[in-house]
C-alpha positions in Angstrom: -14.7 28.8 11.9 -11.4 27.0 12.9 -11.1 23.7 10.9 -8.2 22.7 12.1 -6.8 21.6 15.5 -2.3 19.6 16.6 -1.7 19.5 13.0 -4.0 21.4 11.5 -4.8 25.3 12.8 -4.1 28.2 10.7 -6.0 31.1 9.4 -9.5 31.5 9.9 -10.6 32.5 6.4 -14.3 32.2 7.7 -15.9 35.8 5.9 -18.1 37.5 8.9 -21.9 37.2 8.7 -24.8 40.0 8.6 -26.0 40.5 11.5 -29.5 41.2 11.0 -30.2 44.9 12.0 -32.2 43.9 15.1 -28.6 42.4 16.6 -26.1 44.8 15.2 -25.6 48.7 14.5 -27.3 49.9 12.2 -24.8 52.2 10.8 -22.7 49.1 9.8 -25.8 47.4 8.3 -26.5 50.3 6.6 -22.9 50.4 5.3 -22.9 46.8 4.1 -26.6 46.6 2.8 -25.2 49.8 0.2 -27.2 52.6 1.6 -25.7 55.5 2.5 -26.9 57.0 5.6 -28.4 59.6 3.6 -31.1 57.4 2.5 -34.1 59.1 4.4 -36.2 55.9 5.4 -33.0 54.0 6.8 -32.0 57.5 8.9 -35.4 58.1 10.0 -35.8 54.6 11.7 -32.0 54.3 12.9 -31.9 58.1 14.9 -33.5 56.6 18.1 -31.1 54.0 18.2 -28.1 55.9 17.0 -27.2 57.6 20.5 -26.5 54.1 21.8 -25.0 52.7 18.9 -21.4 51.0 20.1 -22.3 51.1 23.2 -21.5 55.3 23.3 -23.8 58.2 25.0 -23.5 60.4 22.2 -26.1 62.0 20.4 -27.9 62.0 17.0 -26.0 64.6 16.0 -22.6 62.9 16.1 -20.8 62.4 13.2 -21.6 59.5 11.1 -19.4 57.0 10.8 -17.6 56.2 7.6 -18.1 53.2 5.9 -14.3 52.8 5.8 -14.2 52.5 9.0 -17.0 49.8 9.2 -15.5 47.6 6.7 -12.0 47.9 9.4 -14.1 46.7 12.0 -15.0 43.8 9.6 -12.0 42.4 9.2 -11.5 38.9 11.1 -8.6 39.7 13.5 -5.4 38.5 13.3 -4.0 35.2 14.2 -2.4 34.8 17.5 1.7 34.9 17.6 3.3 31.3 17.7 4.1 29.9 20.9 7.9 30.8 21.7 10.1 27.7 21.6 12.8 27.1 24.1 16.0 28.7 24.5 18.3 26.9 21.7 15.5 25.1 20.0 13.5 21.8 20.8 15.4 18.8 22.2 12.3 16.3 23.9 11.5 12.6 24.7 8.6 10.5 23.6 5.7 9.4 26.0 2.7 7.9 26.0 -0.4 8.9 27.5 -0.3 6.6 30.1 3.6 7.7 31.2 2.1 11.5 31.2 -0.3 10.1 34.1 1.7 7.6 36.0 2.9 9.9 39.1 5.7 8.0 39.9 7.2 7.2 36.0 6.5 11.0 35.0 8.2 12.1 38.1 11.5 10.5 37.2 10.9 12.0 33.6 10.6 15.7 34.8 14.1 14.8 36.7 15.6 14.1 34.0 14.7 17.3 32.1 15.5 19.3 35.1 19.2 18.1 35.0 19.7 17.8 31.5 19.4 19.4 28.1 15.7 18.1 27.4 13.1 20.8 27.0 10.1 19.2 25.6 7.7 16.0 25.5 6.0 14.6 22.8 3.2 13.3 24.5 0.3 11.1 22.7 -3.2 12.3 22.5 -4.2 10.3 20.0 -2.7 6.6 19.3 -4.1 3.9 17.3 -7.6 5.1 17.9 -7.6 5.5 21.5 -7.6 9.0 22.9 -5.5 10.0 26.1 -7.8 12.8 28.1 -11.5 14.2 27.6 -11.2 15.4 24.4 -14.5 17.5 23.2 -15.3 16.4 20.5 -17.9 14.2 19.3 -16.9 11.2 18.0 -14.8 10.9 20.8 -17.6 10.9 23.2 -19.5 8.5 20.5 -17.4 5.9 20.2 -16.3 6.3 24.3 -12.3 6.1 22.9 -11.3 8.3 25.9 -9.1 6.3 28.4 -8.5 8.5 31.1 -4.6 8.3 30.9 -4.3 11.9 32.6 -5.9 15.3 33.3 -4.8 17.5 30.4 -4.8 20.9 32.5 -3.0 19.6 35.4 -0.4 18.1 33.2 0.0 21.5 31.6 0.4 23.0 34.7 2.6 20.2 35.6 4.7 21.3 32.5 4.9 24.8 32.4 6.5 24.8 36.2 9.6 22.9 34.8 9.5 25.0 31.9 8.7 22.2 29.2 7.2 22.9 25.9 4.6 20.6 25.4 3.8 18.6 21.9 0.5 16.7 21.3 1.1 14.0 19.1 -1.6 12.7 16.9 -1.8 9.2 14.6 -3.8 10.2 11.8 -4.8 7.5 9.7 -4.1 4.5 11.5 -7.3 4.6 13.8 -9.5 1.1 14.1 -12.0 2.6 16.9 -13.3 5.1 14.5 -13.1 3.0 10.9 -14.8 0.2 12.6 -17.7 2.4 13.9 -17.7 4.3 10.9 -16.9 2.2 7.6 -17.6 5.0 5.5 -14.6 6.7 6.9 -12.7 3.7 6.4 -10.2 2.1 3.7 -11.9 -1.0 2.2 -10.8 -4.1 0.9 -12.3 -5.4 -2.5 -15.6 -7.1 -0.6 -16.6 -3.5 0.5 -15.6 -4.5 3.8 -13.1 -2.6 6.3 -9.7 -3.3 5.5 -7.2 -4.3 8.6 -3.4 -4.5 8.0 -1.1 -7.4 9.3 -1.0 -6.0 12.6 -4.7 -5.7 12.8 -5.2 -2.1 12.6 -8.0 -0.5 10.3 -7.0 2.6 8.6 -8.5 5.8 7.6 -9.6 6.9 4.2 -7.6 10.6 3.4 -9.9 10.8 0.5 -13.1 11.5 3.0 -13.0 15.0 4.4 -14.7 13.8 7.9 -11.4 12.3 8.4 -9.6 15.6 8.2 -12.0 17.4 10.6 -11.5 14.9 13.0 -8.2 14.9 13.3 -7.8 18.7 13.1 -10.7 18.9 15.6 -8.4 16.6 18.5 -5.4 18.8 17.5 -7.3 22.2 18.3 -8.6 20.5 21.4 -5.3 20.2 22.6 -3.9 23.8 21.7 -6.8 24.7 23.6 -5.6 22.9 26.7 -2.2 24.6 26.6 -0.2 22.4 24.0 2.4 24.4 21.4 2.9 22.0 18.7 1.1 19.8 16.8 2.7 16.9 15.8 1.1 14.4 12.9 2.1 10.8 12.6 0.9 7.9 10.3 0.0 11.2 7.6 0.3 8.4 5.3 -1.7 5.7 3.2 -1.2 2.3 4.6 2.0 0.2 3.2 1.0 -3.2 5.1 -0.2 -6.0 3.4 -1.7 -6.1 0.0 -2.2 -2.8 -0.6 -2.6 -3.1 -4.5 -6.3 -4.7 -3.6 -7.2 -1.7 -1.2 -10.4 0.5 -2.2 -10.5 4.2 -1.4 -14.2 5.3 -1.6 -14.8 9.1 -3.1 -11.6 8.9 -4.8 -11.3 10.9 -8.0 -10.2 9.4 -11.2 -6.3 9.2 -12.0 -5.9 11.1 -8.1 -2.4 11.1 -6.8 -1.9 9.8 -3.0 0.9 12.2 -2.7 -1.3 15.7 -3.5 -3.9 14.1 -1.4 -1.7 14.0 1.7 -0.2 17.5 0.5 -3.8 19.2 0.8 -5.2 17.2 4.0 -1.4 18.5 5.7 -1.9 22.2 4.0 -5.4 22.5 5.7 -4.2 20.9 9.2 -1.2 23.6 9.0 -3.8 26.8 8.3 -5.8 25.6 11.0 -3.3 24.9 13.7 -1.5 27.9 13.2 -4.3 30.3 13.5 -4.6 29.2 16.7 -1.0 30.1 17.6 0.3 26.3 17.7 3.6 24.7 15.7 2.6 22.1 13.1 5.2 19.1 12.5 4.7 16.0 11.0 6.5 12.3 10.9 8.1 11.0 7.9 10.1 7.6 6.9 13.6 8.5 7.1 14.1 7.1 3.9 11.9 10.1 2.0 15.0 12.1 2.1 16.6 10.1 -0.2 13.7 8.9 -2.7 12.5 10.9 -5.4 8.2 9.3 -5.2 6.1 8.9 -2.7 7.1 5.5 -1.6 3.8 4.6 -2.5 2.1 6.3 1.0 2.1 9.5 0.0 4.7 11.3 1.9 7.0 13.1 -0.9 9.4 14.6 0.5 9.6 17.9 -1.5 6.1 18.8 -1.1 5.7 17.9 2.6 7.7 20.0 3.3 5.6 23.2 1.7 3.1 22.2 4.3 4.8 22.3 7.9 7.0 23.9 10.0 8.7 21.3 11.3 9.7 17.9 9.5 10.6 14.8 11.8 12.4 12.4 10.1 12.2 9.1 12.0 15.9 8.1 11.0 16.6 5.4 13.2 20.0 3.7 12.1 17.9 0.3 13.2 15.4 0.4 10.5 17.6 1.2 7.5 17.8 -1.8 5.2 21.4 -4.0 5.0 23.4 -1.9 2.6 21.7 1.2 2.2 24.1 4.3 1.6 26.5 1.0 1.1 26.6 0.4 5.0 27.0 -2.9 5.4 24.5 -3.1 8.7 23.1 0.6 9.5 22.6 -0.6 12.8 25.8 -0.3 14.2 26.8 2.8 12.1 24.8 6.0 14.1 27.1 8.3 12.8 27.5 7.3 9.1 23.5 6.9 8.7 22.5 10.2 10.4 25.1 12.3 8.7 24.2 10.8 5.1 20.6 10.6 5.9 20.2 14.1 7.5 22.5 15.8 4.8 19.8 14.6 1.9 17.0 15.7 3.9 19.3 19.4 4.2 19.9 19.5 0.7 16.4 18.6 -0.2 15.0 21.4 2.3 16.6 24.1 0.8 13.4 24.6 -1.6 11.4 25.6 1.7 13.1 27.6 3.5 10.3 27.8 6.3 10.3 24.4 7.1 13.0 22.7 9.2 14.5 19.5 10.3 13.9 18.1 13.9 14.8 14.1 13.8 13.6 11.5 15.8 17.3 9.7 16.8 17.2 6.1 18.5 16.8 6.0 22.0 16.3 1.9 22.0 17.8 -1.3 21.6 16.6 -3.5 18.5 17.9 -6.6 16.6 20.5 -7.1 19.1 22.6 -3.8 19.1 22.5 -2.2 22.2 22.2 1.3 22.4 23.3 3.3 25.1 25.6 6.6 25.8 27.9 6.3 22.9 25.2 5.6 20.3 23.0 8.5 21.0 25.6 10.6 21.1 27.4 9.6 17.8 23.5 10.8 16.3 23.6 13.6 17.8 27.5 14.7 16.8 26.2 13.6 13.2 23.1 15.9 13.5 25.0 19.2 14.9 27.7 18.8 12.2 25.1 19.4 9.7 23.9 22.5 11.7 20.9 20.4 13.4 20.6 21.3 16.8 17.1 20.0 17.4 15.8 16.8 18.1 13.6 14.3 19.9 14.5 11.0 21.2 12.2 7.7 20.8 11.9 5.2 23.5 8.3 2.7 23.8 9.0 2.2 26.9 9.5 5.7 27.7 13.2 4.7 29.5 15.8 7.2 28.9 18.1 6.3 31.9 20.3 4.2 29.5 21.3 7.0 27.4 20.6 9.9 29.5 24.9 10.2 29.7 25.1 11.2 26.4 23.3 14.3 27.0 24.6 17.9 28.2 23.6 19.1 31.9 23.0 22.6 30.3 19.5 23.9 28.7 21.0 26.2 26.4 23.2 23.6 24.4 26.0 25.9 22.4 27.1 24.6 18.8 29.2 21.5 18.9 29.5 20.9 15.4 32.9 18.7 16.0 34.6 19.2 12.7 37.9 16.4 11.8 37.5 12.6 11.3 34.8 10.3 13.6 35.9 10.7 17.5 34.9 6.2 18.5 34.4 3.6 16.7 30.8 3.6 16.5 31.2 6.2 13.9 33.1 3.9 11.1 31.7 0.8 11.9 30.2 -1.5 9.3 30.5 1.7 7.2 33.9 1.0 5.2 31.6 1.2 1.8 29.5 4.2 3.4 29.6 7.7 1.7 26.9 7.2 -1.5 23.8 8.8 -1.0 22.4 6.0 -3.3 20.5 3.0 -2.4 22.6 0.0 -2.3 21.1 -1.8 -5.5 21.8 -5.5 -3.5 19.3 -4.2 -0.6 15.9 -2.4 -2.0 14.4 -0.4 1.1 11.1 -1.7 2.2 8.5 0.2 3.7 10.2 -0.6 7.5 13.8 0.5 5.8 14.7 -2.9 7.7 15.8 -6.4 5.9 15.0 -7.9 10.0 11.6 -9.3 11.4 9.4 -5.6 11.0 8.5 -4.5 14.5 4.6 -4.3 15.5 4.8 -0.2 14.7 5.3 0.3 11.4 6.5 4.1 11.9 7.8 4.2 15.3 9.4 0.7 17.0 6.9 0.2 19.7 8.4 -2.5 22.1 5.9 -1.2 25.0 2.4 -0.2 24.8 1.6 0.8 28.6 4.6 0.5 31.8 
């Protein structure tokens, strides 16, 4: 059976049941109970059904089958091929659930893909808790979590005419409907009582198995509706807040937080790809560079044995002051994706089946604008370095301000610009840049930002809904 469903599909290692020899043919009971069909009781009672066994006309006297051939049959099939990806690789936007189901927003999305390089949506299914379509399973229906933001199939269908690959995005841990209906799913604090962060938000205990099977169960949900990928965020412990105090019930003694994320991400993969689906998950930009876990669990060298597609969210806006020795990362695209991206490179060359797709910054924080020039001196950083996919992250689901910066073209050709920075943007504040260690002066902290932390923790959220 498939325990896995938009991170979390892979091979159904399931072994096949007896069929008791009422239900099946009796030759292959006969084969897998260890009697031959020689054995005179088991012949004498199976000729009269022989003739029809497999659904054939032949006769009693056909020849038996071989038990070689049984065991074949047996075997579970194989698991479906992978969804193709487009021409030239992924290059998406970020929406939410209620974007994919506003007619008139989602139309002026699908223009933009149809006159420029985008090829994919990363649309939310599943976002702090609340769960964007009918999704069958039952804690969904339990807790009544589903809010209606579209009709799954007829956004498929909506997709697949302008030739977009679709990606179900699913917040993991970060989930208050569920650990507030179900505490013992839940991280605690030290009263026994469910923990909420500073924002509010209860979390999910990856030590409880339930978790993963509910998580894996909305991701094969949405395979089954027509999405390709699979895309995990918050696949982390929680880094808000005292987190020293939290309780973790039915965790072993001396258990790592990092292996624990490893095996829950191992057994989404199996399960997701066995259906045919991508898996890719979310990570801090920051795990390039660090050699723990950061204390959430996301270490970058073995995250990376677990998916196919690592998205670093390496927004120039939430690096701290001084880190790589760039004065204010904010206003240095080029310098922070090139330095950041090249660790993450480096670092992926001990799994070669995994590869990078970055979330760039497609919005304004802290009082740098970003438009045309920003987005493109990311993406010049990214295809120096060979990276040629990406997806772009906007709240408010508004790409019209940097929609410029992007080719008309689907299939993007190379532009890995060699020579020194083309604007500006690409040496500024970065006259100390070029060490890929942390600036000493500035420790990172979980938001890679010195400035005010924005209400999402992984993504910068400045809208909810339109």
């Amino acid at each position: 059976m498939l325990l896995f469903s938009r991170f979390n599909l892979r091979r159904d290692g399931a072994k096949a049941r007896s069929l008791p020899i009422s239900a099946s043919c009796p030759r292959q009971h006969a084969a897998r109970s260890g009697f031959g069909l020689a054995a005179p009781l088991l012949l004498v009672t199976s000729l009269p059904l022989l003739s029809g066994c497999h659904g054939g006309g032949g006769s009693a006297s056909s020849p038996p089958v071989k038990p070689a051939a049984t065991a074949s049959a047996l075997r579970p099939a194989p698991p479906p091929a992978l969804a193709p990806l487009p021409p030239g690789g992924v290059r998406g936007i970020y929406l939410t659930g209620w974007t994919a189901g506003h007619a008139r927003h989602m139309a002026g999305l699908l223009a933009l893909v149809d006159r420029t390089e985008i090829n994919a949506m990363v649309i939310d299914v599943k976002d702090d808790g609340e769960v964007s379509y009918g999704v069958d399973v039952p804690l969904v229906k339990e807790m009544g979590v589903n809010r209606k933001m579209f009709k799954v199939d007829a956004l498929m269908t909506t997709l697949n005419a302008h030739h977009i690959f679709p990606i179900a995005r699913i917040a993991c841990m970060r989930d208050t409907p569920l650990a507030e209906a179900h505490p013992e799913m839940a991280v605690h604090d030290p009263n026994g009582k469910v923990w909420h962060d500073k924002t509010h938000h209860a979390w999910l205990n990856p030590y409880n198995r339930a978790v993963w099977d509910y998580n894996v169960a909305v991701a094969l949900d949405a395979i089954k509706h027509g999405f390709k990928e699979v895309q995990f965020d918050y696949v982390r412990f929680p880094s808000e807040g005292k987190v020293s105090t939290l309780v973790y019930p039915g965790k072993p003694k001396n258990a790592l937080r990092e292996d624990q994320i490893v095996a829950f991400m191992k057994y989404a993969h199996e399960k997701i790809r066995a259906q045919g689906a991508w898996f890719s998950a979310d990570v801090f930009g920051l795990t390039s560079l660090v050699k723990n876990d950061e204390g959430i669990g996301q270490r970058f060298i073995k995250v990376v044995q677990n998916v196919d597609y690592l998205c670093p969210m390496v927004y120039p806006s939430h690096y701290a002051r001084g880190e790589y020795h760039i004065p204010n990362p904010n206003v240095a695209p080029y310098q922070i994706l090139h330095l950041s991206l090249g660790d993450a490179k480096k670092r992926l060359k001990a799994a070669p089946n995994c590869h990078l797709r970055p979330w760039l910054q497609a919005f304004s924080l802290y009082g740098v604008h970003y438009g045309p020039a920003q987005l493109a001196a990311q993406l010049r950083a990214a295809r120096e370095l060979g990276i040629h996919e990406y997806l772009l992250w906007n709240a408010g689901c508004n790409y019209a301000p940097v929609e410029a910066a992007l080719a008309t073209e689907k299939t993007v050709p190379p532009r890995a610009l060699a020579g020194p920075p083309k604007n500006p943007l690409e040496t500024a504040g970065a006259a100390d840049a070029g060490s890929s260690k942390p600036a000493k002066t500035a420790p990172s902290t979980d938001l890679q930002s010195t400035n005010p932390p924005p209400t999402d923790t992984n993504h910068t959220k400045e809208t909810r809904k339109l």
